[in-house]
C-alpha positions in Angstrom: 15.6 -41.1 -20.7 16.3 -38.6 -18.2 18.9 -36.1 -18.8 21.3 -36.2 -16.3 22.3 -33.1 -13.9 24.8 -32.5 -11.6 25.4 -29.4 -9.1 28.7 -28.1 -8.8 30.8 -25.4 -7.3 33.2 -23.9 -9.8 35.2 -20.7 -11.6 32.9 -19.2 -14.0 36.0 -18.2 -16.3 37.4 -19.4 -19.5 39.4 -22.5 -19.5 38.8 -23.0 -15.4 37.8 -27.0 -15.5 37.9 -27.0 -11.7 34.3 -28.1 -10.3 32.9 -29.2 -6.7 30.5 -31.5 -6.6 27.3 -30.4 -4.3 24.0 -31.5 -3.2 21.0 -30.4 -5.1 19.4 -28.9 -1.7 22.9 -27.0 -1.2 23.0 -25.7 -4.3 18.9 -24.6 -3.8 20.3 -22.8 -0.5 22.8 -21.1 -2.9 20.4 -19.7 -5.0 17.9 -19.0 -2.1 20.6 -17.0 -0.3 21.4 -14.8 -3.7 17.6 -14.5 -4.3 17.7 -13.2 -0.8 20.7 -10.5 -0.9 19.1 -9.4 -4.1 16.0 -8.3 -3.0 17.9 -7.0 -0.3 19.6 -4.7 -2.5 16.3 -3.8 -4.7 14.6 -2.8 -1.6 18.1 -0.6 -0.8 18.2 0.9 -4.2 14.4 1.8 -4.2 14.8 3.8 -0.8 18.0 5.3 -1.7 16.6 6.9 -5.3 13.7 8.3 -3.0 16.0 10.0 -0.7 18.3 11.3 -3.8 15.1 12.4 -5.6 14.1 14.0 -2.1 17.6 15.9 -2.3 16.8 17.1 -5.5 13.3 18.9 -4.5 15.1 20.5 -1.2 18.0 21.7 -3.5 16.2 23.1 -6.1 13.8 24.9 -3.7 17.5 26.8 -2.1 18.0 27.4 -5.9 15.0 28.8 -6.9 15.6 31.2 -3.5 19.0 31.6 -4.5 18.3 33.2 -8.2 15.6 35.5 -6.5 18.0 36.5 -4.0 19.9 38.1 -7.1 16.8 39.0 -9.7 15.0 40.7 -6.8 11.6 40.5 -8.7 10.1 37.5 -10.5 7.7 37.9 -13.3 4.9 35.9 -13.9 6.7 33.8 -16.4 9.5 32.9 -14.1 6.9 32.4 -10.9 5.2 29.4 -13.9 9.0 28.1 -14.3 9.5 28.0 -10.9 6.4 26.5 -10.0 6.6 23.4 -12.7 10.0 22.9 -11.4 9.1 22.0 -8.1 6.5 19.9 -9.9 8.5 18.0 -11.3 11.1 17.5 -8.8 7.8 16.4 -5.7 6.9 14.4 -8.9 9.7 12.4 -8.9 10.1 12.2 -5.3 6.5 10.7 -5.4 7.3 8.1 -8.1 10.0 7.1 -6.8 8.2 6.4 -2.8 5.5 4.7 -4.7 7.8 2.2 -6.3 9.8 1.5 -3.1 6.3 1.1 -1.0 4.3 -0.8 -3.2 7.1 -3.5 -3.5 8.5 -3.7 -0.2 5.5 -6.5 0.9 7.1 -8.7 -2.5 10.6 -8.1 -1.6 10.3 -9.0 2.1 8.2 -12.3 1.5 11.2 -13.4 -1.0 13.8 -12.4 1.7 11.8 -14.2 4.6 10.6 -17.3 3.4 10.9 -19.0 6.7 10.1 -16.0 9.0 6.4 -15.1 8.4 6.5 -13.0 12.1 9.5 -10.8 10.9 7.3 -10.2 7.4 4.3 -9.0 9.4 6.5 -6.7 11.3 7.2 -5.3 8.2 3.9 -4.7 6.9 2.5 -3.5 10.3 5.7 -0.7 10.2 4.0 0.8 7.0 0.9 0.0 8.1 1.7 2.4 11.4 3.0 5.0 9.2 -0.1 5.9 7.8 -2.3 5.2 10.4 -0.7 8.0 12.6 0.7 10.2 10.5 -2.0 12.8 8.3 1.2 13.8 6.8 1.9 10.2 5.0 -1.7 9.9 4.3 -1.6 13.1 2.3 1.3 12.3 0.4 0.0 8.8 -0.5 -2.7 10.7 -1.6 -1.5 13.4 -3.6 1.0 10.7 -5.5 -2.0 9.3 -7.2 -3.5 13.1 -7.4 0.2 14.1 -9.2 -0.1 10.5 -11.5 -3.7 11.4 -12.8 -4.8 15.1 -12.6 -2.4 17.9 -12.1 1.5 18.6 -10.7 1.6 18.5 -7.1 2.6 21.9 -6.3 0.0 24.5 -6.9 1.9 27.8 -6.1 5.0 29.5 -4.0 4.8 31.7 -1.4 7.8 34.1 -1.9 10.1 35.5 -3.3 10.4 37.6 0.0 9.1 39.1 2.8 10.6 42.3 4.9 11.5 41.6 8.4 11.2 44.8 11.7 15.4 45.2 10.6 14.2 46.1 7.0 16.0 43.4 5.8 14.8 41.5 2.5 14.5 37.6 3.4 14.2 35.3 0.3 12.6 32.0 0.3 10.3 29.4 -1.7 7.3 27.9 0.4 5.6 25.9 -2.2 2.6 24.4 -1.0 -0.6 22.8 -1.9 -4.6 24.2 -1.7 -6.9 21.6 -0.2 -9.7 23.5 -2.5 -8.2 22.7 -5.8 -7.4 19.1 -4.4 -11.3 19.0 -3.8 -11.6 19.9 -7.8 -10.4 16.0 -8.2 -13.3 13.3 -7.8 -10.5 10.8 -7.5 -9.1 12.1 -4.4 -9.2 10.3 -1.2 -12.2 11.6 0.8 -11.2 11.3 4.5 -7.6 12.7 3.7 -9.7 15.9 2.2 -12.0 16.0 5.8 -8.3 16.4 7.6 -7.3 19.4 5.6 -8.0 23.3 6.2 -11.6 24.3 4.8 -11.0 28.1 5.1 -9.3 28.3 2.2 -5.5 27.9 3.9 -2.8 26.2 1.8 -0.7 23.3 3.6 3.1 24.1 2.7 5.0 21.1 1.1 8.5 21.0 3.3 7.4 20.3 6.5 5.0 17.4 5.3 7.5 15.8 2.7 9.9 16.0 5.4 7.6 14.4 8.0 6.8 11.6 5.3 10.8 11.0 4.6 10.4 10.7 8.5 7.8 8.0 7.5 10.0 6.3 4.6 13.3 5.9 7.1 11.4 4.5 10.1 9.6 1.7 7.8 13.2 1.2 6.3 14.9 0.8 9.1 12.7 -2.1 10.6 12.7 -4.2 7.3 16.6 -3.9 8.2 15.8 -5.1 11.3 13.7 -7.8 10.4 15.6 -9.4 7.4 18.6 -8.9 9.0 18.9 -12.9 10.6 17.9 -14.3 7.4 20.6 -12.1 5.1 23.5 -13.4 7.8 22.2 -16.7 7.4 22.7 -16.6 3.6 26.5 -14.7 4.0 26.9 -18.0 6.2 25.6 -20.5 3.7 27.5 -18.7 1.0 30.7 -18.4 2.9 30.6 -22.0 3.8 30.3 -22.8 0.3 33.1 -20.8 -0.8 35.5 -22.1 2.2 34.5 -25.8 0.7 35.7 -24.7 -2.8 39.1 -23.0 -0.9 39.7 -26.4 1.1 39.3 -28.6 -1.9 41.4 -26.7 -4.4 43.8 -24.0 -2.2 45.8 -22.9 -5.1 42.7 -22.7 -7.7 41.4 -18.5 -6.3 37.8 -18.1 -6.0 37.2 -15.2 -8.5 33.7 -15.7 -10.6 33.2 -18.8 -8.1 29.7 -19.8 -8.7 27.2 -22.4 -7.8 25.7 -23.9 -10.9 23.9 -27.4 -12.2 25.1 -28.4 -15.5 23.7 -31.1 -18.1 25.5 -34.2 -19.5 27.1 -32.1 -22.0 28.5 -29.4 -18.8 26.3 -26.8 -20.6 25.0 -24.8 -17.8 21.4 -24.8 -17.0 19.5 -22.3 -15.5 20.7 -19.0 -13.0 24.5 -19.3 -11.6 25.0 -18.0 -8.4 28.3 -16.1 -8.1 29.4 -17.0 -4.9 31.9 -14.4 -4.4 30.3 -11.5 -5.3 27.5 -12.4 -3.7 29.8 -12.3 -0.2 31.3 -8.7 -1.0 27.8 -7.5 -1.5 26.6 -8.4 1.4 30.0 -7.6 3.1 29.1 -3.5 1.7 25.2 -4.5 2.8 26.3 -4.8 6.5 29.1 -2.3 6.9 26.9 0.7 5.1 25.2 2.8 7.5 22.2 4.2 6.8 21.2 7.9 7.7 18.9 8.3 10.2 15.7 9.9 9.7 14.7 10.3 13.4 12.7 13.5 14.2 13.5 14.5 10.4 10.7 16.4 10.2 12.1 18.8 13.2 14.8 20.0 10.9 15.9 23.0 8.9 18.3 24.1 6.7 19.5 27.8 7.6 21.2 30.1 4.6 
């Protein structure tokens, strides 16, 4: 004997008996549309960690300046402390991009189920990225150099250097030598052909910054390209909840959820919440997101 199921709309509280009776394919769009707006939100999360962790190096490189700027010479010990700083801090920044690249292709086909052209646009965004850029193919590359062999900052150029007014200007450069990189087995060949051969070190800033460059241009067309099917699921979800508001005007839709329940109204399986859903995706399309544009072009004066 089959169990029997029903699909309802209803207040996910204690002692709310107040329930909606839906379709089984409405309440599949339900769950579709929350499936949608939370991949959304992974993707979202995964950029916006990158770009904190991306703070972090920058920060701690005006630090690093900053404490010279007062110690006026740095011993060897300090140079190593400095040095596995940075390490750590392009480290995580590495990590971080790797988990936000390497699952955007996943999150994008779960957001655009019915819009295979919009998912391609996606893939061919990243796909652009490193095809153009030396900048992102180095990074790429020295993220799986950082994960297997050695930290991905192999000295600093600093602490300062004496300009024609005699005056003492302190800065951290830290930077990367395309001969030690050579040292690894593992590391991709054609990025190593692009790089200086006469023993000159590539400095760190300008290509991290180019590949944040990189990061924001892919991020801002998946925006672009899931952004029909994330208002189509505020729409499906908003059309629910109105149907819940119609039917019972005095009931309030906090913790309103879709749900299918068994014979004995135990639920069974994922509830969609209805209502947070909507305020998420309310914050999803009134955030703005920084632009990266020409980020590479930029400095920071002290």
């Amino acid at each position: 004997m089959t169990a029997r199921i029903e699909y309802v709309l209803c207040r996910v509280v204690e002692g709310s008996r107040t329930r909606l009776e839906i379709s089984q394919q409405e309440r599949l769009s339900l769950q579709k549309a929350d499936n949608q707006l939370n991949h959304a939100l992974d993707v979202e999360e995964k950029y916006d960690v990158t770009i904190q962790n991306y703070l972090e190096f920058e920060t701690s490189i005006i630090e690093e300046a900053v404490h010279d700027l007062v110690r006026a010479r740095r011993s060897t010990v300090e140079s190593k402390r400095s040095r596995q700083l940075l390490g750590r801090r392009l480290s995580n920044v590495l990590s971080s991009a790797r988990l936000y690249v390497e699952t955007l292709k996943h999150h994008s086909k779960e957001i655009l189920t019915s819009d295979p052209i919009a998912f391609d646009r996606i893939e061919e965004a990243q796909r652009e990225q490193y095809d153009k850029s030396l900048d992102y193919r180095l990074i790429e590359a020295l993220r799986n150099y950082a994960q297997h062999h050695a930290l991905p900052v192999h000295g600093l150029i600093g602490p300062a250097s004496q300009d024609d007014r005699n005056l003492m200007n302190h800065g951290i450069v830290p930077y990367v030598d395309p001969d030690l990189l050579r040292e690894d087995n593992n590391f991709k060949a054609q990025v190593l052909k692009e790089l200086p051969i006469d023993g000159d070190v590539v400095t760190l800033k300008p290509v991290l910054r180019s590949y944040i460059e990189s990061l924001g241009a892919i991020q801002k067309v998946f925006r672009e390209q899931t952004e029909t099917s994330l208002v189509a699921a505020f729409r499906c979800m908003l059309s629910a909840r109105q149907r819940f508001v119609d039917r019972f005007p005095n009931e309030g839709t906090f913790a309103l959820a879709a749900a299918s329940i068994d014979e004995h109204d135990n639920y069974i399986g994922e509830i969609s919440y209805i209502d947070a859903a909507l305020k998420e995706l309310q914050e999803y399309f009134g955030s703005e997101m920084v632009s990266m544009e020409n980020f590479r072009h930029r400095r920071v004066e002290y």
